[in-house]
FITOR-232324 format. One line per 2 residues: number of its first residue (from 0); their letters; for each residue x, y, z of C-alpha. Coordinates in nm, 4 decimals. Example, Ala and Ser with C-alpha at 12.3 -4.5 7.8 and 13.67 -1.06 7.14 Angstrom:
0) AS) 1.2300:-0.4500:0.7800; 1.3670:-0.1060:0.7140
end
This chain:
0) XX) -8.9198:-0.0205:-3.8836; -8.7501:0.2861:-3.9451
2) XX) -8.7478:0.3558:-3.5196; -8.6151:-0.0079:-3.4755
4) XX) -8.3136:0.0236:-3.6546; -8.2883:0.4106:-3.5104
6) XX) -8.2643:0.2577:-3.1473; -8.0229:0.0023:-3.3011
8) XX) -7.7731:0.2080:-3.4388; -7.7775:0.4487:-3.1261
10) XX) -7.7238:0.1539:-2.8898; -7.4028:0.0267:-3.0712
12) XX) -7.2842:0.4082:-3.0780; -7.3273:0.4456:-2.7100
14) XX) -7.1282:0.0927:-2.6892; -6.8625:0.2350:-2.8745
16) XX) -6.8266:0.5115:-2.6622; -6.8401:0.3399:-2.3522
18) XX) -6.5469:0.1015:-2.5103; -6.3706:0.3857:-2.5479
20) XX) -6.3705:0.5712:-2.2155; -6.3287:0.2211:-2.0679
22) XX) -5.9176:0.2015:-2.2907; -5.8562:0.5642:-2.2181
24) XX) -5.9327:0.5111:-1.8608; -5.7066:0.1571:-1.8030
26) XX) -5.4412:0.3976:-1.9931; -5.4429:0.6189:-1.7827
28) XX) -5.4094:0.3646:-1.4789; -5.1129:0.1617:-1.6173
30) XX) -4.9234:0.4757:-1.7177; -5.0244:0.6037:-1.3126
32) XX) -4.8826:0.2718:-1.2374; -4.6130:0.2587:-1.4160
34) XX) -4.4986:0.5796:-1.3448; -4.5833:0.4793:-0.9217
36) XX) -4.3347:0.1968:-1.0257; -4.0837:0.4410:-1.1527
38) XX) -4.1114:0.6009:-0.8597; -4.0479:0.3776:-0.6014
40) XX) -3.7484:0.2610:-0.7775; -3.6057:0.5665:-0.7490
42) XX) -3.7083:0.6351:-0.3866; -3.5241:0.2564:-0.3122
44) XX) -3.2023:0.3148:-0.5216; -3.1989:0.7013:-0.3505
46) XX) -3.2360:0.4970:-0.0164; -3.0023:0.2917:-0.0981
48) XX) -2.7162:0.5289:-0.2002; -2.8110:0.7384:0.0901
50) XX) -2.7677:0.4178:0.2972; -2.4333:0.3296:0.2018
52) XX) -2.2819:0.7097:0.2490; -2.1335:0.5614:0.6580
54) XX) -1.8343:0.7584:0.8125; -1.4956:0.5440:0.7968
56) XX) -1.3267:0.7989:0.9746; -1.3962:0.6617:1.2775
58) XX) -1.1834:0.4385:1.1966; -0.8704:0.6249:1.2012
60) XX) -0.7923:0.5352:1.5882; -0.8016:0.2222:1.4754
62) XX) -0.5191:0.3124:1.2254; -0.3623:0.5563:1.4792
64) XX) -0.3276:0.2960:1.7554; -0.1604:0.0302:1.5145
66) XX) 0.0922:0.3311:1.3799; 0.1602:0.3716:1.7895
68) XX) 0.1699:0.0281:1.8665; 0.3886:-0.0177:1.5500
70) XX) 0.6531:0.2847:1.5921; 0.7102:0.1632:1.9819
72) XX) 0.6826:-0.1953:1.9575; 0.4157:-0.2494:2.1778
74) XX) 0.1009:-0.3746:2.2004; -0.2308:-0.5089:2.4163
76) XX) -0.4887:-0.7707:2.3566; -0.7102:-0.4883:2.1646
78) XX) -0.4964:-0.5425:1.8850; -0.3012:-0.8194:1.6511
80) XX) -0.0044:-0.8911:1.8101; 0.1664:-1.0382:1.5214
82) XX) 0.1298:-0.6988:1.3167; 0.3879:-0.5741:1.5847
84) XX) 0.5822:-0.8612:1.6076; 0.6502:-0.8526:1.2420
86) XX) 0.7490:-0.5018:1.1629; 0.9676:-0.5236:1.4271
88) XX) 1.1438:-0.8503:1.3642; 1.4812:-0.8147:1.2449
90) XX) 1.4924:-1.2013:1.0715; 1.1508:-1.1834:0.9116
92) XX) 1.0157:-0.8155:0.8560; 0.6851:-0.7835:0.7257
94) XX) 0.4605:-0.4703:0.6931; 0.0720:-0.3887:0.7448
96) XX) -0.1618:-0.2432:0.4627; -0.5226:-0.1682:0.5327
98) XX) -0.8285:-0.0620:0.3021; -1.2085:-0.0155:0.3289
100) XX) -1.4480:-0.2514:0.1780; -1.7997:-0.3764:0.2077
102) XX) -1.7354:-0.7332:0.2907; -2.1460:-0.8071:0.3321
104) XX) -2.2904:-0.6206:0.1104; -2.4814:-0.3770:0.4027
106) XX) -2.3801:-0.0450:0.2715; -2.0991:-0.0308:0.5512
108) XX) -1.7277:-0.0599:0.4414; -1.5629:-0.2454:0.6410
110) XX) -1.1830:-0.1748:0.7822; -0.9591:-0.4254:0.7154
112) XX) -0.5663:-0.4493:0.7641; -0.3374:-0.7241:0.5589
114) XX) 0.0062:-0.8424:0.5848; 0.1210:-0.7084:0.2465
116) XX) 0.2904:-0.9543:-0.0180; 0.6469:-0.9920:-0.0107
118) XX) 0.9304:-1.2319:0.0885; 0.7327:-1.3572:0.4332
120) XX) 0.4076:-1.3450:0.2464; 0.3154:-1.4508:-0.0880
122) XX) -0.0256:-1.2975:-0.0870; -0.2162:-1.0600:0.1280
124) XX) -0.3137:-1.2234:0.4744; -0.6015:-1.0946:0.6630
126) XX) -0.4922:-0.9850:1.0226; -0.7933:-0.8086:1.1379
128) XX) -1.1583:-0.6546:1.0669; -1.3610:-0.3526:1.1899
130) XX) -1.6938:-0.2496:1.1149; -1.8950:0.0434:1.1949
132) XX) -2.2814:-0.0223:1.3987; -2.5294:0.1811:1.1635
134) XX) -2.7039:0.2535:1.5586; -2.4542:0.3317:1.7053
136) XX) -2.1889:0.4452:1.5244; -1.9406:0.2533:1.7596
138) XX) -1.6442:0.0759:1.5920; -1.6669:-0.3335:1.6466
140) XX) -1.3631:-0.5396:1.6158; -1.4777:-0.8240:1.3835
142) XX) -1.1618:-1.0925:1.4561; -1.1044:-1.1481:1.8150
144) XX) -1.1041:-1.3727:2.0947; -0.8897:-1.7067:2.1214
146) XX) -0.9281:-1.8013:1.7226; -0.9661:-1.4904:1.5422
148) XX) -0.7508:-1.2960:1.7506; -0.4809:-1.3935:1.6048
150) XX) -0.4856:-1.4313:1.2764; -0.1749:-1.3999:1.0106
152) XX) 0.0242:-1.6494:1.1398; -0.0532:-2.0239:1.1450
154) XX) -0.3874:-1.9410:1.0856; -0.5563:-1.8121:0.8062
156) XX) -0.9453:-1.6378:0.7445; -0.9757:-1.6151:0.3422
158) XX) -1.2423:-1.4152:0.2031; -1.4157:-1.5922:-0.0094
160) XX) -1.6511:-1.4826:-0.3367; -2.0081:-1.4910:-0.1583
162) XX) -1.9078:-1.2796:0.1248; -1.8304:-1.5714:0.3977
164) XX) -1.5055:-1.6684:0.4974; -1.2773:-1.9909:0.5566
166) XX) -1.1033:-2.0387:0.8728; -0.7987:-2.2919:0.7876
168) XX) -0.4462:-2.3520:0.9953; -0.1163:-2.4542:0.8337
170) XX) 0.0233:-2.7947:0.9185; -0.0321:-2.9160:1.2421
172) XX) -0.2308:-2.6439:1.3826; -0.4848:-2.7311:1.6613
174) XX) -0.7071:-2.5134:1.5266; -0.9418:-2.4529:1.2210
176) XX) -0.8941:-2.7021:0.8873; -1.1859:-2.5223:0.7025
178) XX) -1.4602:-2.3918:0.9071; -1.6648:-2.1295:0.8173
180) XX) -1.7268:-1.7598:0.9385; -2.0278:-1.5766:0.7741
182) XX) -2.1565:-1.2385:0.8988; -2.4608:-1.2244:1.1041
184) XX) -2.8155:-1.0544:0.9944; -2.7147:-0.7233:1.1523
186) XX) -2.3670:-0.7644:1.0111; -2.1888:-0.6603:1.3827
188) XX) -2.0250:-1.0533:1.4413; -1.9037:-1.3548:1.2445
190) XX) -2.0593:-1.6482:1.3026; -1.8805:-2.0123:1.2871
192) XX) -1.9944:-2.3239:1.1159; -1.8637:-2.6313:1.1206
194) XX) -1.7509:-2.5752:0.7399; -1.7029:-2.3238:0.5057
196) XX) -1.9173:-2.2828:0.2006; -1.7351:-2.4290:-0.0215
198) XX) -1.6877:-2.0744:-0.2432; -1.4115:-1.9846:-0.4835
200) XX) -1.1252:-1.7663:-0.2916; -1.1731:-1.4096:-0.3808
202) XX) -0.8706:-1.2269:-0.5352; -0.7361:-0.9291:-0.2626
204) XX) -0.4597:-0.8425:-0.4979; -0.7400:-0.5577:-0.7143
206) XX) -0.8120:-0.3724:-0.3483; -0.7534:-0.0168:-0.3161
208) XX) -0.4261:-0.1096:-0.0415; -0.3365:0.1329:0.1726
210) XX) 0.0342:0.1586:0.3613; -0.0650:0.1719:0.7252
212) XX) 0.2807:0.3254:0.7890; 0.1954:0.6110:0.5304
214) XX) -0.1617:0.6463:0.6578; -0.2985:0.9634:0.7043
216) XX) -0.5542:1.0477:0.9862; -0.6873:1.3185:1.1854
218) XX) -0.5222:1.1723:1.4604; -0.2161:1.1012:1.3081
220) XX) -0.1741:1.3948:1.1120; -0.2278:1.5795:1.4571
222) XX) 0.0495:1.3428:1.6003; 0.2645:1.3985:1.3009
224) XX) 0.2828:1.7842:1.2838; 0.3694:1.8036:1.6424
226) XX) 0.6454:1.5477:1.6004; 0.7539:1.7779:1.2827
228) XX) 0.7181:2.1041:1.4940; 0.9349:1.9848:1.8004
230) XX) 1.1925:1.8070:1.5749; 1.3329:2.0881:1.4125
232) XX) 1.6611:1.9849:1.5178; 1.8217:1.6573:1.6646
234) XX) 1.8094:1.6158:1.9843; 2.1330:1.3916:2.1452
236) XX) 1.9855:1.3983:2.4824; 1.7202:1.1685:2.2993
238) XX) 1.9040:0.9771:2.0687; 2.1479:0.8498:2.3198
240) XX) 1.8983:0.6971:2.5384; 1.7787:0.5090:2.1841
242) XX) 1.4959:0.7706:2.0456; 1.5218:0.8689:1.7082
244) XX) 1.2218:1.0958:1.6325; 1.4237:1.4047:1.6726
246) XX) 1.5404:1.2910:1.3089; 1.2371:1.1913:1.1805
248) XX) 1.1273:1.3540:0.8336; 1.3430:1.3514:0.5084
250) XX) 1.6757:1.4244:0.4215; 1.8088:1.5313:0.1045
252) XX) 2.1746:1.5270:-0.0457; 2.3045:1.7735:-0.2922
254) XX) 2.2277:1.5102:-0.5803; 1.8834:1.5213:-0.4748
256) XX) 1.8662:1.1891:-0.3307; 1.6450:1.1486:-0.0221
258) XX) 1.6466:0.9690:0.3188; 1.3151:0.9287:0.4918
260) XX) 1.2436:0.8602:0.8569; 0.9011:0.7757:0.9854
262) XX) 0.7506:0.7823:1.3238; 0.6249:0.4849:1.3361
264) XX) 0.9588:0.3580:1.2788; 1.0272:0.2899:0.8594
266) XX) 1.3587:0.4076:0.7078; 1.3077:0.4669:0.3315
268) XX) 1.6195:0.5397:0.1438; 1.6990:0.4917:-0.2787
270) XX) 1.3334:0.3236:-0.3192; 1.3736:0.0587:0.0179
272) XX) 1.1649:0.0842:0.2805; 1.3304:-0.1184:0.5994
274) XX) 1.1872:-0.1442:0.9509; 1.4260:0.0643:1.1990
276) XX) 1.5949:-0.1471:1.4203; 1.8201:0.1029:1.6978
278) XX) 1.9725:0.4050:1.7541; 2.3161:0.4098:1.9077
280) XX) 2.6407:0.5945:1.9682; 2.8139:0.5816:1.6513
282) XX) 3.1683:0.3265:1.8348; 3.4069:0.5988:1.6598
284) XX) 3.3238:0.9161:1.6598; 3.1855:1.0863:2.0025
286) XX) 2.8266:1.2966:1.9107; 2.6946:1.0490:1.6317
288) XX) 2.4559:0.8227:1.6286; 2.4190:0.5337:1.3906
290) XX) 2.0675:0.4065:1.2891; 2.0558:0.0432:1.1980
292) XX) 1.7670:-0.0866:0.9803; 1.6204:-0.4701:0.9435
294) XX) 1.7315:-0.5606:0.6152; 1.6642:-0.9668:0.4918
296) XX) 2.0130:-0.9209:0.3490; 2.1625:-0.7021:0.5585
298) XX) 2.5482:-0.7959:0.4752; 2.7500:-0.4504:0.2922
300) XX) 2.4040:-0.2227:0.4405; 2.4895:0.1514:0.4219
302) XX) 2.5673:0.3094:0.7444; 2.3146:0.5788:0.8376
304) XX) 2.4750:0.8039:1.0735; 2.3060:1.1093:1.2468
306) XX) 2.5221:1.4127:1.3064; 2.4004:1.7437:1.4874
308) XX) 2.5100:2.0680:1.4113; 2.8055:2.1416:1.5568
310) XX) 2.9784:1.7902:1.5988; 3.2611:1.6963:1.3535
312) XX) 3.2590:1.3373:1.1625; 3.5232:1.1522:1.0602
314) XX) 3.5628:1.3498:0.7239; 3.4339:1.6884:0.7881
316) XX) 3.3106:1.6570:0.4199; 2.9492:1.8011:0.4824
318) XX) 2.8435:2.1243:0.6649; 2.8812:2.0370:1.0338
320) XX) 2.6928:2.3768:1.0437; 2.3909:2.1608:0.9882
322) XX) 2.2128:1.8868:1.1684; 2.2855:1.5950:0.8543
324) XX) 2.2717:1.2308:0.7945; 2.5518:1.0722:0.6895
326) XX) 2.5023:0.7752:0.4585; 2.8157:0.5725:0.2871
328) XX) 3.0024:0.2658:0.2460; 3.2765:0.4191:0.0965
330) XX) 3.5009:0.7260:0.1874; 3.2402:1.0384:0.2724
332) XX) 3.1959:1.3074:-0.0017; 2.9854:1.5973:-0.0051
334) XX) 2.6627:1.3714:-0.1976; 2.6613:1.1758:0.0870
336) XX) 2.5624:1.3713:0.3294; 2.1454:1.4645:0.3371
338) XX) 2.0136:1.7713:0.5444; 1.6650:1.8061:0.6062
340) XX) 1.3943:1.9604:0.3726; 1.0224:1.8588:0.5810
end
């Protein structure tokens, strides 16, 4: 009896045991698990920032060529036509603003340039998209060909919140009345439908906009510093056959106001920014050369005149020493004359 219950108890111990080593051991593989888990996630999300780290500055001769096409009013079927025709219009001015944003959610921003909110424009107003090919690295022009090519206008591609677009004209337009454009798998074309989807518009207003006539590029910033470096001075040889970028760069007076002058042809003066329009022997005095501006109100606008060095204006109130711009509506006096400081 004794040996029965003996084997009995050492059975249930070895039981025990084996109960035990059996929980350590599926303990050991859910933590391995778990920690494999852990793991992976982290390899995905490193993936995934690593994924979204694409070069935008191959986008800046994209930028460049718009400045260019911009400052001498110019343009080809590579580019919106209308962003040209609109900083350059003297009855209906409107500038370009541009920013970088992931439209599909691929982990590459894409470039895209706006009509920016103002008198013409109530909102921003898509004119054109870029992306980048991850194979490649080539840029793609998004919006072209007879519908998207040009956009701003009478016709309109909204963004909308789940990253497809509608494609909708004004009032009799031929065109559009709210098809849809969604990004293909690869994320290098937009694709039509016959409608869009039907999403809420999403709010442009919060993007990080940019001033395309203030951007800043390698290959503009290349462009720029030789414009500054042969510019020293202005050049009447080139302002009477209409250039003006002898004088571009800014202009202080001795009440430290300042007068701007862009290259891609902006005139910001007392917190206005105004397309430039000409440049033109000043009708009175021989040597100057008046710059006019696109203002939407342009009745009682300031006179800009540009003197060189050496030639006397009407007042001889500034240093005709000095190469200086003369800006007044009234009778000149020494704070209205700017010299240049960059």
């Amino acid at each position: 009896m004794k040996n029965k219950v003996l084997a009995l108890v050492t059975g249930l111990s070895s039981l025990v045991l084996l109960a035990a080593c059996s929980n350590q051991q599926n303990g050991m593989i859910s933590t391995t698990s778990s920690s494999s888990v852990e793991q992976s996630q982290s390899s995905s999300s490193e993936s995934s920032s690593q994924e979204k780290k694409v070069d935008t500055s191959a986008y800046d001769s994209i930028i460049s060529k718009y400045q260019t096409a911009v400052a001498n009013n110019q343009t080809d079927a590579s580019l919106n036509s209308l962003i040209v025709t609109y900083a350059n219009s003297q009855t209906s001015p409107a500038s370009t603003v541009y920013t970088y944003r992931d439209l599909d959610g691929n982990g590459v921003d894409e470039l895209i340039l706006a009509f920016k909110p103002g008198k013409l424009f109530k909102e921003h107003v898509i004119t054109d998209i870029y992306t980048i090919s991850k194979d490649s690295g080539q840029v793609i022009r998004l919006t072209e060909g007879p519908q998207l090519g040009m956009l701003g206008e009478r016709m309109t591609l909204a963004y909308l919140k789940d990253n497809t677009f509608s494609y909708y004209g004004s009032a009799g337009a031929m065109a559009g009345g709210g098809s849809g454009y969604q990004f293909s798998s690869n994320g290098q074309s937009l694709v039509k439908d016959d409608s869009d989807s039907g999403a809420e518009k999403a709010d442009l207003s919060n993007w990080d906009w940019k001033d395309l006539s203030s951007a800043s590029t390698n290959s503009s910033s290349s462009a720029a510093s030789q414009t500054q470096t042969s510019s020293t001075s202005l050049k009447p040889d080139e302002l009477k056959n209409g250039n003006y970028k002898s004088a571009v760069g800014t202009w202080k007076s001795s009440n430290g106001k300042t007068i701007t002058i862009t290259s891609d042809g902006q005139l910001d003066f007392w917190g206005y920014t105004y397309p430039i329009d000409k440049v033109s022997p000043n009708q009175y005095v021989s040597g100057i050369y008046t710059l006019t501006y696109v203002d939407s109100s342009p009745v009682g606008n300031t006179p800009i005149q540009l003197c060189p060095k050496g030639v006397s204006d009407a007042s001889d109130a500034g240093d005709n020493s000095k190469d200086r711009i003369l800006a007044t509506n009234g009778m000149p006096s020494e704070e209205s004359y700017f010299y240049r400081v960059d």
